[in-house]
Backbone bond lengths (Angstrom), bond angles and torsions (degrees), N, CA, C in turn:
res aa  C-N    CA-C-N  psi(-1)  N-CA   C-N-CA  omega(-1)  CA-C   N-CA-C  phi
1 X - - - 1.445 - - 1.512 108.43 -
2 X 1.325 122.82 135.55 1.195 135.11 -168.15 1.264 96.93 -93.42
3 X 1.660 128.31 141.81 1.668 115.31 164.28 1.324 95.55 -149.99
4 X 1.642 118.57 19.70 1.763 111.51 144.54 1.670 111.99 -43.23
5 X 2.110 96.24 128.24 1.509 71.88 160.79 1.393 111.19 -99.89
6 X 1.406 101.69 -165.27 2.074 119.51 -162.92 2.050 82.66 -114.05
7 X 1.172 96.71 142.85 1.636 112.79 160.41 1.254 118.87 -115.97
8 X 1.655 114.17 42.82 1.540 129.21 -170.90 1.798 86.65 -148.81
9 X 1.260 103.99 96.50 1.629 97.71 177.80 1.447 106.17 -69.38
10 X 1.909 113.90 -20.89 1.985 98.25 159.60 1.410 114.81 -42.82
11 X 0.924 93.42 -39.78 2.125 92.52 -162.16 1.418 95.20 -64.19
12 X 1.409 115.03 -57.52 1.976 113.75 -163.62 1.644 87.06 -65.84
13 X 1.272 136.72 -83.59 1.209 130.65 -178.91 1.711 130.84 -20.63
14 X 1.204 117.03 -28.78 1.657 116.80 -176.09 1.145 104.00 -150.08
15 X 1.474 126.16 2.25 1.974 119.57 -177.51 1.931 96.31 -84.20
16 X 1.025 91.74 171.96 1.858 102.74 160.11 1.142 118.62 -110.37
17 X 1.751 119.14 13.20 1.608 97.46 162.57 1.525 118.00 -87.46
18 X 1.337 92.08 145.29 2.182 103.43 -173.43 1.711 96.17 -77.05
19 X 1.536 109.08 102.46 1.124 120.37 -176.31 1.719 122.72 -123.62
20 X 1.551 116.62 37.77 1.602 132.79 177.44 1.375 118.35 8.20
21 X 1.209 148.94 121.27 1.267 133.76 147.59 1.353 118.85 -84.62
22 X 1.048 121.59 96.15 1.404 134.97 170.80 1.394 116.07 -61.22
23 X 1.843 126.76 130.52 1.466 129.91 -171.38 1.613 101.45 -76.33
24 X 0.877 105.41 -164.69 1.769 101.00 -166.42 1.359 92.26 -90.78
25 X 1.417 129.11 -17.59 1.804 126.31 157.07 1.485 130.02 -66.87
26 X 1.382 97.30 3.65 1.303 111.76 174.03 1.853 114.95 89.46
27 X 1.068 97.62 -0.95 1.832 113.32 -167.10 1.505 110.01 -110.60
28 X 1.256 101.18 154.09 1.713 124.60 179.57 1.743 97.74 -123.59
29 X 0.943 92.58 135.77 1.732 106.53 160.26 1.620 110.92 -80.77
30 X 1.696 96.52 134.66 1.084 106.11 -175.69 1.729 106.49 -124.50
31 X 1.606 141.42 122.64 0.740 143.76 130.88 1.183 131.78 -46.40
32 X 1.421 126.77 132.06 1.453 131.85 175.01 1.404 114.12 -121.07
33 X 1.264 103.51 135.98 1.779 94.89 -170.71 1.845 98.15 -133.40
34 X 1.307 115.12 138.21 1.906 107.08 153.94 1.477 115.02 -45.22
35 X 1.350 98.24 141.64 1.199 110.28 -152.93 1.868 92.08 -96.55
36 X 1.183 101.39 -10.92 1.710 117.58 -174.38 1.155 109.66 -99.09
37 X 1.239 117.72 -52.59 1.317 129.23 -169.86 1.540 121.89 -96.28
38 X 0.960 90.75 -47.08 1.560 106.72 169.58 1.080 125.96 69.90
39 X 2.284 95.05 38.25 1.254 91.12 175.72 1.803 101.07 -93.61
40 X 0.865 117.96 -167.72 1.714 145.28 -178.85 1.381 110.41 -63.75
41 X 0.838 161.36 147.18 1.947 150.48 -165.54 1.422 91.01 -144.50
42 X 1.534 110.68 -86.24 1.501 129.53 -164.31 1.514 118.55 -121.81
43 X 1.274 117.13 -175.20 1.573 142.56 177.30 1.267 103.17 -152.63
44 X 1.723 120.92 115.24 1.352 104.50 177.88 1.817 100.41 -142.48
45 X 0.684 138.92 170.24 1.517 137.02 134.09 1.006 146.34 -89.88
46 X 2.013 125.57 136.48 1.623 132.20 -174.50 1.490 90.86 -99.57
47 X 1.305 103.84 169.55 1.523 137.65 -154.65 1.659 57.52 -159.83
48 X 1.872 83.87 147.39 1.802 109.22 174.66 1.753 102.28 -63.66
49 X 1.205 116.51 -33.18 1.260 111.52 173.14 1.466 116.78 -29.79
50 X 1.504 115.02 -75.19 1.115 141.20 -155.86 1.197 122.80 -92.34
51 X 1.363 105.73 -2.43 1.630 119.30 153.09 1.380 107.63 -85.97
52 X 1.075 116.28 -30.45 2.014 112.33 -174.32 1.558 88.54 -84.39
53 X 1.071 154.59 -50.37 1.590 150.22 -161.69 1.678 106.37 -77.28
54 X 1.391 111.95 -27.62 1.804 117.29 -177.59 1.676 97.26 -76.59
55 X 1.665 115.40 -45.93 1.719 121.17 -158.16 1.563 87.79 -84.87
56 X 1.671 136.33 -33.60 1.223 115.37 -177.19 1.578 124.03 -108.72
57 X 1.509 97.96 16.75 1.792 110.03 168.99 1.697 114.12 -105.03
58 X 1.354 114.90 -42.93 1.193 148.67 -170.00 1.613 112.97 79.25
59 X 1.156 107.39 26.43 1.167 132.25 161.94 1.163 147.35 -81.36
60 X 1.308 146.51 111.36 1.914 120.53 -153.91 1.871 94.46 -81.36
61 X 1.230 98.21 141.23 1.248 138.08 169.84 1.965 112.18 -99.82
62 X 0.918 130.55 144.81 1.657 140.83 164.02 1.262 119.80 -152.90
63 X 1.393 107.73 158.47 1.539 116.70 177.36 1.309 105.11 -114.17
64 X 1.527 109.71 122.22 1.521 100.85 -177.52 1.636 124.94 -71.25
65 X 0.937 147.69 77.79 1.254 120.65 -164.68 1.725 129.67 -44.12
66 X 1.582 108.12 -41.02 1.163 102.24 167.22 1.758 138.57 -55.38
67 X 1.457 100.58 -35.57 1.772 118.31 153.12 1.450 110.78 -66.48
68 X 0.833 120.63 -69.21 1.452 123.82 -157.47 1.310 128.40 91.81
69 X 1.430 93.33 38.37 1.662 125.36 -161.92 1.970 114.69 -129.09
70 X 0.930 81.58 158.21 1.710 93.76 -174.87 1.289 102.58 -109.05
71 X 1.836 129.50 98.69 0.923 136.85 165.10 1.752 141.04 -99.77
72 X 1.158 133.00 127.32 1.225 126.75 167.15 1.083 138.12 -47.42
73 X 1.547 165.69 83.15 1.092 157.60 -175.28 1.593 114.74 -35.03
74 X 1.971 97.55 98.91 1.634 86.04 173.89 1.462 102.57 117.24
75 X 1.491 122.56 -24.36 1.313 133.27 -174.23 1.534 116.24 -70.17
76 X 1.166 124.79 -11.98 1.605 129.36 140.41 1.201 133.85 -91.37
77 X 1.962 102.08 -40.73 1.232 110.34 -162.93 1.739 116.24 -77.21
78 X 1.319 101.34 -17.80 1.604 127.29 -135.67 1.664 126.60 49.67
79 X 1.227 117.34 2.98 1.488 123.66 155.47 1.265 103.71 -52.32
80 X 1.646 121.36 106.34 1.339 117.34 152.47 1.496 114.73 -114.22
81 X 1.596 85.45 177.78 2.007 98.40 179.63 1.524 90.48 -126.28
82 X 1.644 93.80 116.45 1.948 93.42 154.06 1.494 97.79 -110.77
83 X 1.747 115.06 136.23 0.858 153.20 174.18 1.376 108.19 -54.69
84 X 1.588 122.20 114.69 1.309 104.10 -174.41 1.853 90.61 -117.03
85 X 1.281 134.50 -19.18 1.238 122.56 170.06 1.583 93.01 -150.65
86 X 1.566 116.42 158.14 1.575 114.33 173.21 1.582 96.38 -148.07
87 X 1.337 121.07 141.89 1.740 132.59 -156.43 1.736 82.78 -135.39
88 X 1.460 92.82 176.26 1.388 101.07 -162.73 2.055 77.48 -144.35
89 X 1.312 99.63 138.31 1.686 119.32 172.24 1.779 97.38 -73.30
90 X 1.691 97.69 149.43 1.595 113.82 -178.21 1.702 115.56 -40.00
91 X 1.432 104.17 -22.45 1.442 99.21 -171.96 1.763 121.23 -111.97
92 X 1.596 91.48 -11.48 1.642 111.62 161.66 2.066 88.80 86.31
93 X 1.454 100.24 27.63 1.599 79.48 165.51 1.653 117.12 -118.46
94 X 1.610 94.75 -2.99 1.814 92.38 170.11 1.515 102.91 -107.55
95 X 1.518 110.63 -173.27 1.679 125.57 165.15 1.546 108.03 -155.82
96 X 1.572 99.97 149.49 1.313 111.55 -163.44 1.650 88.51 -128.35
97 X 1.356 114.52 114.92 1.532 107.99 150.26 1.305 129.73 -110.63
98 X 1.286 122.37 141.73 1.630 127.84 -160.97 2.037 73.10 -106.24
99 X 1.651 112.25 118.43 1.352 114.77 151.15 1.652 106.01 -140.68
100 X 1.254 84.08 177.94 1.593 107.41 -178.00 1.473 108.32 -92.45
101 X 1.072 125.50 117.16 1.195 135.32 -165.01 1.538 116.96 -99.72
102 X 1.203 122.26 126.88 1.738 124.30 179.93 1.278 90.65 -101.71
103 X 1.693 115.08 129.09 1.438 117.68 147.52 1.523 90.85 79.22
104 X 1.441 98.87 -175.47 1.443 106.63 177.18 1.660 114.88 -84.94
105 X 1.781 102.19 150.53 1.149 100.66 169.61 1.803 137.69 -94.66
106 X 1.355 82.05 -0.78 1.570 107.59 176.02 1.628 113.77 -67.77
107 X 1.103 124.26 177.29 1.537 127.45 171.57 1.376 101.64 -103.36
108 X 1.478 102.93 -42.87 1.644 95.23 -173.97 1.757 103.20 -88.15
109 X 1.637 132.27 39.58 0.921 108.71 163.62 1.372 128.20 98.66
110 X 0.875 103.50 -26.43 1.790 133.90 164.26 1.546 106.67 -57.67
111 X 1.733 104.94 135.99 1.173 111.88 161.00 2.280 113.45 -48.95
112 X 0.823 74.62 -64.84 2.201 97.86 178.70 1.249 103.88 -77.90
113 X 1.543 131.68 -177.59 1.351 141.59 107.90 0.909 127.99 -54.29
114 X 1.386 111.93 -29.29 1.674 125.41 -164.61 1.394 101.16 -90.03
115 X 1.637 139.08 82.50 1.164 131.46 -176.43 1.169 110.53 -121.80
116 X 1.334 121.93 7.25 1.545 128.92 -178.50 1.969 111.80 -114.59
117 X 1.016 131.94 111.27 1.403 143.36 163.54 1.834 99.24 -44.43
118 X 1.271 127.69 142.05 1.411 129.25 135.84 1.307 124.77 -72.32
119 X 0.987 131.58 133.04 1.812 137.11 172.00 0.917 116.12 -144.16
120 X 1.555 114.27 139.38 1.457 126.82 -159.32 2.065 92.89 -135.43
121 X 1.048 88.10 99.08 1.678 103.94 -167.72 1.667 110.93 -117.49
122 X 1.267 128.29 92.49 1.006 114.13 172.82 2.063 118.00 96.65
123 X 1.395 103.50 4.60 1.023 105.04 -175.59 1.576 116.35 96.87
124 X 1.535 123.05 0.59 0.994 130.96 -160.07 1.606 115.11 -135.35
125 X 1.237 147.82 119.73 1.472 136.23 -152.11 1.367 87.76 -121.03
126 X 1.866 89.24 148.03 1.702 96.75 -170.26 1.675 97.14 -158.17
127 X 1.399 120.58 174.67 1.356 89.40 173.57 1.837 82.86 -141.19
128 X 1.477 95.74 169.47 1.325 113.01 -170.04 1.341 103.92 -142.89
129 X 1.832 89.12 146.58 1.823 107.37 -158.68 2.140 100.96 -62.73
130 X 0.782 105.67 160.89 1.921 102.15 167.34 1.434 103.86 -165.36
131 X 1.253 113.42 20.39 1.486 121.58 -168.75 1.699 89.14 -111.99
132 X 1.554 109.57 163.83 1.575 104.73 163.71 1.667 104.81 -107.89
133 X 1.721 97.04 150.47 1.801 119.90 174.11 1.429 103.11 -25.26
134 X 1.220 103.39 132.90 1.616 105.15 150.81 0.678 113.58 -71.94
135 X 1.300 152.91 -23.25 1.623 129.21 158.14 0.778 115.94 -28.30
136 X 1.506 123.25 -59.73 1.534 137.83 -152.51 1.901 98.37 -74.78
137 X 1.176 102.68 -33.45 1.680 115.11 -174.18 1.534 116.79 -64.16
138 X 1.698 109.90 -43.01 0.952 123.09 147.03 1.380 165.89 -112.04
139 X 1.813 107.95 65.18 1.404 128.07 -168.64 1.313 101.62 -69.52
């Protein structure tokens, strides 16, 4: 994997070399989406680490930021993500993987992360559940 960068945003923009923009933390945001459904799962971040271990396992890989650790998706929980395709954003500083998801992809149990609606009711913003119980997520 190449992670020279290009100082021709033509090249990162329309070339085919896999060329990352890494934040000054060293990380790219990574979206995860069902690969079936196509709904939304997660938001996580790679460290070059964990982009070379996700593209050569087919496995999602992350960097926790709150640890400061390089984690597997699933490596406690057994919730994993196999990677069924991964794209790179116009400027090569995000990633989107379409995987197949075991179990939930949430921590708390949740199909999503995204289990809360925004609502703005009355002048007042609140958010509301639209996800189902983890209980129910995890029988």
């Amino acid at each position: 994997m190449s992670t020279a960068s290009s100082t021709h945003s033509h090249d990162v923009e329309e070339g085919l070399d896999f060329q990352p923009k890494f934040d000054a933390s060293g990380l790219v945001t990574c979206v995860a989406t069902d690969a079936t459904s196509g709904d939304v799962l997660m938001v996580a971040h790679m460290n070059d680490e964990a982009l070379r271990k996700t593209i050569a396992t087919g496995e999602a890989w992350y960097y926790s930021r709150s640890r400061k650790k390089l984690w597997k998706k699933g490596e406690s929980s057994g919730h994993t993500q196999r990677v069924v395709e991964m794209r790179m954003d116009c400027d090569q500083d995000a990633v989107w993987i379409r995987v197949e998801q075991a179990g939930a992809a949430c921590h708390t149990g949740r199909h999503s992360c995204f289990y809360r609606a925004v609502t703005g009711e009355g002048g007042e913003t609140k958010l509301s559940f639209v996800d189902a119980d983890p209980a129910k997520v995890y029988r």
